[in-house]
C-alpha positions as CSV (number, residue, x, y, z in Angstrom):
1,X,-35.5,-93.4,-15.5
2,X,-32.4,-92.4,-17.1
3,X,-29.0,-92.8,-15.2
4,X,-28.0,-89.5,-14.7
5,X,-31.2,-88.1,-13.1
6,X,-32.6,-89.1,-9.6
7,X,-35.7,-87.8,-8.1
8,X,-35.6,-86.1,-4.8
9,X,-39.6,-84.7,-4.2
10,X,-42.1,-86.0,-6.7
11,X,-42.3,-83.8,-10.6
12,X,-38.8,-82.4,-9.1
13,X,-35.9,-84.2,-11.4
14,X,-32.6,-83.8,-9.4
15,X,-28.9,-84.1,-10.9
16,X,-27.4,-87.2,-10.2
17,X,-24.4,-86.9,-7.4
18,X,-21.2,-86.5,-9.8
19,X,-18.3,-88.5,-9.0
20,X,-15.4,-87.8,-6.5
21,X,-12.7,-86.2,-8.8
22,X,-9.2,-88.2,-9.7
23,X,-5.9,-87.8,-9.5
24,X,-3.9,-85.7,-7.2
25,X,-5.6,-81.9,-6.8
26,X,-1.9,-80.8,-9.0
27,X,-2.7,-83.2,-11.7
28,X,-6.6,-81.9,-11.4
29,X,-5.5,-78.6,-12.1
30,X,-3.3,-79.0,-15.1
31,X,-5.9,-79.8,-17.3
32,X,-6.8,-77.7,-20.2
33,X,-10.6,-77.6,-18.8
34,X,-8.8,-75.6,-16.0
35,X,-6.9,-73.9,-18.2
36,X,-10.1,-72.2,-19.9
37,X,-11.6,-71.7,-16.9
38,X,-8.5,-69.7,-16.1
39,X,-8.8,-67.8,-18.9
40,X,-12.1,-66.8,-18.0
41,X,-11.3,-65.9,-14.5
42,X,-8.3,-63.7,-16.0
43,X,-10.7,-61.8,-18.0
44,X,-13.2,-61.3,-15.6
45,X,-10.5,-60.8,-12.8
46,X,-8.6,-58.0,-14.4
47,X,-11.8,-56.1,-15.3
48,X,-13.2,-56.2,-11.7
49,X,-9.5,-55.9,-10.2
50,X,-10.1,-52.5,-12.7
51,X,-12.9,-51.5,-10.8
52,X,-11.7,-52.3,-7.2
53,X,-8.2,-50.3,-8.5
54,X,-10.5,-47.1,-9.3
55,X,-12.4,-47.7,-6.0
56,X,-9.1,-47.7,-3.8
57,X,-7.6,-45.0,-5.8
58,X,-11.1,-43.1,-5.1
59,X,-11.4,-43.6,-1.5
60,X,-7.5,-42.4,-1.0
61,X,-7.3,-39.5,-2.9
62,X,-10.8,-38.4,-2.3
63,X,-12.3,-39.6,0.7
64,X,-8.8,-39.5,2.5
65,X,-9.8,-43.2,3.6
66,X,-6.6,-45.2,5.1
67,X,-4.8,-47.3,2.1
68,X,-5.0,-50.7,4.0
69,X,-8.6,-50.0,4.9
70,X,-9.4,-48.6,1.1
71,X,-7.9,-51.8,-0.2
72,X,-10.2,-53.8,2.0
73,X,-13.2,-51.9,0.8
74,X,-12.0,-51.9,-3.2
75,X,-11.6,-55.6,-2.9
76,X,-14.7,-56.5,-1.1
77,X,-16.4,-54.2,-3.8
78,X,-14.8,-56.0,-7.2
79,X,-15.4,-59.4,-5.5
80,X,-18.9,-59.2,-5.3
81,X,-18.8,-58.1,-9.0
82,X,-16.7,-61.3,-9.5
83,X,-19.1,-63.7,-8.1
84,X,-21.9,-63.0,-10.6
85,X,-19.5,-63.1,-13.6
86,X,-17.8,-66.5,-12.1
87,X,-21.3,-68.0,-11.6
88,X,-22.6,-67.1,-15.0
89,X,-19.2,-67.5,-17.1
90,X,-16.3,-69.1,-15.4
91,X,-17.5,-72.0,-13.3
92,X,-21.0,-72.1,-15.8
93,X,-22.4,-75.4,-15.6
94,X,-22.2,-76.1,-11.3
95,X,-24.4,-77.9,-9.7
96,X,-24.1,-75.7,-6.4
97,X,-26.8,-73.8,-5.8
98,X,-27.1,-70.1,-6.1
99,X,-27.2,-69.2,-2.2
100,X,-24.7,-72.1,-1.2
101,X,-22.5,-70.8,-3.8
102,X,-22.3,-67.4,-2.9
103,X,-21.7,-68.1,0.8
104,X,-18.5,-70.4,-0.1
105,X,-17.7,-67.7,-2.3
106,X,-18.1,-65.1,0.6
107,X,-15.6,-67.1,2.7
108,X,-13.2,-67.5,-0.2
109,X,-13.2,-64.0,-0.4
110,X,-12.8,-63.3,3.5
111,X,-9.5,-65.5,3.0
112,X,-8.8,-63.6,0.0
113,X,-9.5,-60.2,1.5
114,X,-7.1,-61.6,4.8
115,X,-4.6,-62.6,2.2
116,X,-4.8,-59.2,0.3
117,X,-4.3,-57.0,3.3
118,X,-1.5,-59.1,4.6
119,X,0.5,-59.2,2.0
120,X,-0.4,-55.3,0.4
121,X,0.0,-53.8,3.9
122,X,3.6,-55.6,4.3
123,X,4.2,-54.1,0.6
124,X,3.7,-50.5,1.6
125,X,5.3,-51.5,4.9
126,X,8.6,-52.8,4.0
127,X,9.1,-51.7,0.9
128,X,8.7,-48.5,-1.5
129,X,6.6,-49.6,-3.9
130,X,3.9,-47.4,-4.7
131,X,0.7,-48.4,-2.8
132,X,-1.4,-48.7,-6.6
133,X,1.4,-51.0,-7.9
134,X,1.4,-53.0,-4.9
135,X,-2.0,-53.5,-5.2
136,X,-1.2,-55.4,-8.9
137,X,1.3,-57.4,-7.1
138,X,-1.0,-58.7,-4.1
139,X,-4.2,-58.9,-6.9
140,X,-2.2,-62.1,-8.9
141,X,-1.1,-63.5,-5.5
142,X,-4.8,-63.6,-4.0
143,X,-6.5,-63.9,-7.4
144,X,-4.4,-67.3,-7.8
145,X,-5.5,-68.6,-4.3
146,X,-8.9,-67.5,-5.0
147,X,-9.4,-69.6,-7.8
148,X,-8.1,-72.5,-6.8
149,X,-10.4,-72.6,-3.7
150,X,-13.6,-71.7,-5.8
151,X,-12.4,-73.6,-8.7
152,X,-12.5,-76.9,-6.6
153,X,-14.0,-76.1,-3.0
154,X,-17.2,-73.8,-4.4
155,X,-18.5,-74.6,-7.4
156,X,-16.2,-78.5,-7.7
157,X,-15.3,-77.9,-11.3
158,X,-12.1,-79.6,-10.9
């Protein structure tokens, strides 16, 4: 039986385990493996950020929802969007399974969606910047953190 294929039940071929990663996490994430996976998540990221923007800007002006609670609802919105684009194009080739996956992914984005509201409800808060453009601003912050925790916690692709 080849090397890099163990049987768990009998007919059923399983991956072998991969390997504990190298290096420091920093050194991990500097590589350009990463760096297309960034890519990736940029594209699919600013199209679903798109989505969650018109969502927010929906609920406000039309629904008369609260911004901080709109935001909450945009983002929860564009990140379910996100997960099936990330499992199918960014992270492609994990060996996490679909259910696992998506309920690591669900707590990355209750940190994200903490993270978001925090910081976009101390923009509007403290500051006058326009609730929409402080939306932008708090998207790269949490989109960052995001995809370092899925990028090695969820779907260990670094």
């Amino acid at each position: 039986m080849p090397d890099s294929i163990q049987t768990g039940q009998p007919g059923q071929p399983q991956p072998a385990d991969t390997p504990a990663p190298t290096g420091s996490l920093l050194d991990r994430l500097f590589k350009p493996h990463v760096a297309w996976m960034l890519v990736r998540n940029t594209v699919v990221s600013s199209g679903t950020f798109l989505i969650g923007l018109a969502v927010l800007w929906l609920l406000v002006e039309f629904a008369g929802v609260n911004k901080v609670i709109a935001a909450g609802l945009s983002f929860i919105v564009s990140n379910a969007v996100h997960y099936i684009f990330g499992r199918l194009w960014i992270y492609r080739g994990t060996e996490r399974a679909v259910t696992a996956g998506l309920v690591l992914f669900l707590i990355n984005g209750l940190v994200g969606l903490v993270l978001t509201m925090a910081l976009f409800a101390a923009l509007i808060e403290f500051t006058p910047i326009n609730y929409l453009v402080a939306r932008v601003i708090v998207s790269v912050i949490a989109g960052l953190v995001m995809f370092v925790l899925n990028a090695v916690w969820n779907f260990r692709r670094v």
